[in-house]
C-alpha positions in Angstrom: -74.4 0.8 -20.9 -71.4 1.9 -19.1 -68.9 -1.2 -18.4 -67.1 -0.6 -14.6 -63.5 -0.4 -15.5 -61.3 -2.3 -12.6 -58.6 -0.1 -11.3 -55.6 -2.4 -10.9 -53.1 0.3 -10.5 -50.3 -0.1 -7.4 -51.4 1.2 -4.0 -49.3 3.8 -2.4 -47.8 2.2 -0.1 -46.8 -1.1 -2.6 -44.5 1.8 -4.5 -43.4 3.0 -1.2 -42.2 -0.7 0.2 -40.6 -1.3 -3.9 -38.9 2.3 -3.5 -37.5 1.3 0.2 -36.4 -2.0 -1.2 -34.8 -0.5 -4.4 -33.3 2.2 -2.4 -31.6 -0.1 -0.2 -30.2 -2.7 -3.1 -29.2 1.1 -4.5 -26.9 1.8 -1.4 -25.5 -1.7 -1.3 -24.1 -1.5 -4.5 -22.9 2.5 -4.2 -21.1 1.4 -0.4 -19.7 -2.3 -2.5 -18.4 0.0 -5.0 -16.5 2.8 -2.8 -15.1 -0.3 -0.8 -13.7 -1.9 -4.2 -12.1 1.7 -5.2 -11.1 2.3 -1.6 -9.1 -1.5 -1.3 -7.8 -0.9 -5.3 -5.9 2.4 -4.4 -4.5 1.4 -1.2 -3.4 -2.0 -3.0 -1.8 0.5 -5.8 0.0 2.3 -3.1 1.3 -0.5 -1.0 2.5 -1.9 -4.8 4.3 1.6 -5.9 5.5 1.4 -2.4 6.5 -2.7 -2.8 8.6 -1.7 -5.7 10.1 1.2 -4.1 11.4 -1.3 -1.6 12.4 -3.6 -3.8 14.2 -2.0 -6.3 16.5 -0.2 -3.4 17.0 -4.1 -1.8 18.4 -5.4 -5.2 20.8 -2.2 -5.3 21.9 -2.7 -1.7 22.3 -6.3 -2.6 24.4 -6.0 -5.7 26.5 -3.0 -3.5 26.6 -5.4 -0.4 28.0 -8.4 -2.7 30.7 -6.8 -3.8 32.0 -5.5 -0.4 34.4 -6.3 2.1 35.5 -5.1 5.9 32.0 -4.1 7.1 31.4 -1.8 10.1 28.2 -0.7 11.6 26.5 2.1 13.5 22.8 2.6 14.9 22.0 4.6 11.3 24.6 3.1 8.9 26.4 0.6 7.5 30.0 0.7 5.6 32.4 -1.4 3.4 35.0 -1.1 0.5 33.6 -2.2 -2.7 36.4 -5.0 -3.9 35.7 -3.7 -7.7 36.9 0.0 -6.7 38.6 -0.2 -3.7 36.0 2.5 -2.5 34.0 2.7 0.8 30.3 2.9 0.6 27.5 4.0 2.8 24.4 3.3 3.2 22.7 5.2 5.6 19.4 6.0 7.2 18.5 9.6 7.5 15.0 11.2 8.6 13.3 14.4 6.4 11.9 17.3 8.8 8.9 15.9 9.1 10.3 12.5 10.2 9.5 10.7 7.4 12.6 7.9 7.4 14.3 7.1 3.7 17.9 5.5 2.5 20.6 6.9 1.0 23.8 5.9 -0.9 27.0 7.2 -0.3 29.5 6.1 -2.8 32.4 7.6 -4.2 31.6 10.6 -2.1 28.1 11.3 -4.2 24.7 10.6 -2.3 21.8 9.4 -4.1 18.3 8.3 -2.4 17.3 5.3 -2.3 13.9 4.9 -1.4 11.2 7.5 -2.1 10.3 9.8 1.0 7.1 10.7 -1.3 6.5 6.9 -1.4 7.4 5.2 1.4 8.3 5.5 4.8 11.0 3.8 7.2 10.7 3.6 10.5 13.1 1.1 11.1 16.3 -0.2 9.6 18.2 -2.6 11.4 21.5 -4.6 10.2 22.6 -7.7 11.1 25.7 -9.5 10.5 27.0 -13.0 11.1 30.6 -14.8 11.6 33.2 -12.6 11.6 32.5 -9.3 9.4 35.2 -7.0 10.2 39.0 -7.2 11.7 41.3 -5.5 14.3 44.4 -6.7 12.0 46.2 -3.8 10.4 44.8 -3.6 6.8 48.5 -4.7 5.5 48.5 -7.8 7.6 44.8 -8.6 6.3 46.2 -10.4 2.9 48.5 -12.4 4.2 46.0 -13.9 6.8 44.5 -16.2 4.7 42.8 -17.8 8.1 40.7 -14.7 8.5 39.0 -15.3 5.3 38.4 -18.6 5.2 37.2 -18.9 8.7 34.9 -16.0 8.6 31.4 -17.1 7.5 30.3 -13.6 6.1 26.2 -13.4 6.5 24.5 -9.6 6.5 20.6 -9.5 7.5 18.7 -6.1 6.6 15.4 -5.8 8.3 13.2 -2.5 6.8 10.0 -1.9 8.5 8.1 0.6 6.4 4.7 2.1 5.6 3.2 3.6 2.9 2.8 7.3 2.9 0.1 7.9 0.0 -2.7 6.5 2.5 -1.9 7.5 6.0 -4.6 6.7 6.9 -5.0 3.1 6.0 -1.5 2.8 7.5 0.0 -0.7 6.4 3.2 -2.5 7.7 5.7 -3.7 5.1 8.5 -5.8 6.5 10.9 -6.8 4.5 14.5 -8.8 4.6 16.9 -9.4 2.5 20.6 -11.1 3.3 23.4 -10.9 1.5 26.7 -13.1 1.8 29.5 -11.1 0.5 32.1 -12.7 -2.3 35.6 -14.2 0.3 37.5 -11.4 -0.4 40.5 -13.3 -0.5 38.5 -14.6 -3.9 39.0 -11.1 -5.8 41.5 -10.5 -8.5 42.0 -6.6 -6.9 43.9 -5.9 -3.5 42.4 -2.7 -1.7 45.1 -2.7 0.6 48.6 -1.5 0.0 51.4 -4.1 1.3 
């Protein structure tokens, strides 16, 4: 009279292996993810901190083109700009909490050059090749048309930097850039008084 209904229900411990499994395939995906967000905001930082870098390269390039009778010191370098017969800086200055940035000293204004929220240096380093700057008496420099044709004017800056959004996921950027100044003897304006 009474049919015997078969229990085929899960057992216990079949849920509990499926839960540990799902669990697991759970936290694989939740660790992928936080990895995937981690590596997309440190890439975003090193970018902001790329074009940081770059844009104050392709100023100091344009500046460095331009100029003429370069000197350097452990922090700096200087020339006169051949458009205004002006001598500009760039130097390489630390903030309080040594965080290393680049300014622009040019017509006797600063501006910074690189972001000290964004990025920071820990090296600048300049190097020049062929004959960059003179011991001749700035009136004698015109007329020495030997000078300027023999001096092979080449100027290598090396920028070691790090980002500074992610200290912790500290990343090297090295970057170089070298400019080779227009022959002065080439521009249509004389700095230097006869």
């Amino acid at each position: 009279m009474f049919k015997k209904i078969s229990n085929k229900s899960f057992t216990v411990e079949e849920i509990a292996i499926a839960l540990f499994i799902f669990l697991i395939y759970l936290g694989t995906i939740f660790n992928s993810y936080f990895v995937l967000i981690n590596s997309h905001f440190l890439t975003q930082n090193k970018l902001q901190a790329l074009q940081n870098l770059k844009m104050t390269l392709d100023k100091l390039y344009v500046e460095m083109k331009r100029g003429e009778l370069f000197t350097t010191s452990s922090n700096s370098v200087s020339f006169i700009n051949i458009q205004n017969c002006q001598t500009t800086t760039i130097l390489f200055s630390t903030t309080s909490d040594n965080i290393g940035y680049l300014t622009l000293v040019k017509n006797n204004s600063t501006s910074t050059l690189t972001d000290p929220n964004l990025v920071n240096i820990e090296n600048f380093n300049v190097h020049l090749v062929g004959i960059i700057t003179t011991t001749l008496p700035a009136r004698d420099i015109r007329n020495n048309i030997f000078y300027f044709i023999t001096s092979f004017k080449s100027i290598t800056l090396s920028i070691k930097a790090y980002n500074i959004l992610k200290p912790d996921l500290k990343s090297p950027i090295n970057i170089q850039m070298t400019v080779q100044p227009f022959n002065s003897f080439l521009s249509s304006r004389s700095c230097f008084s006869d």
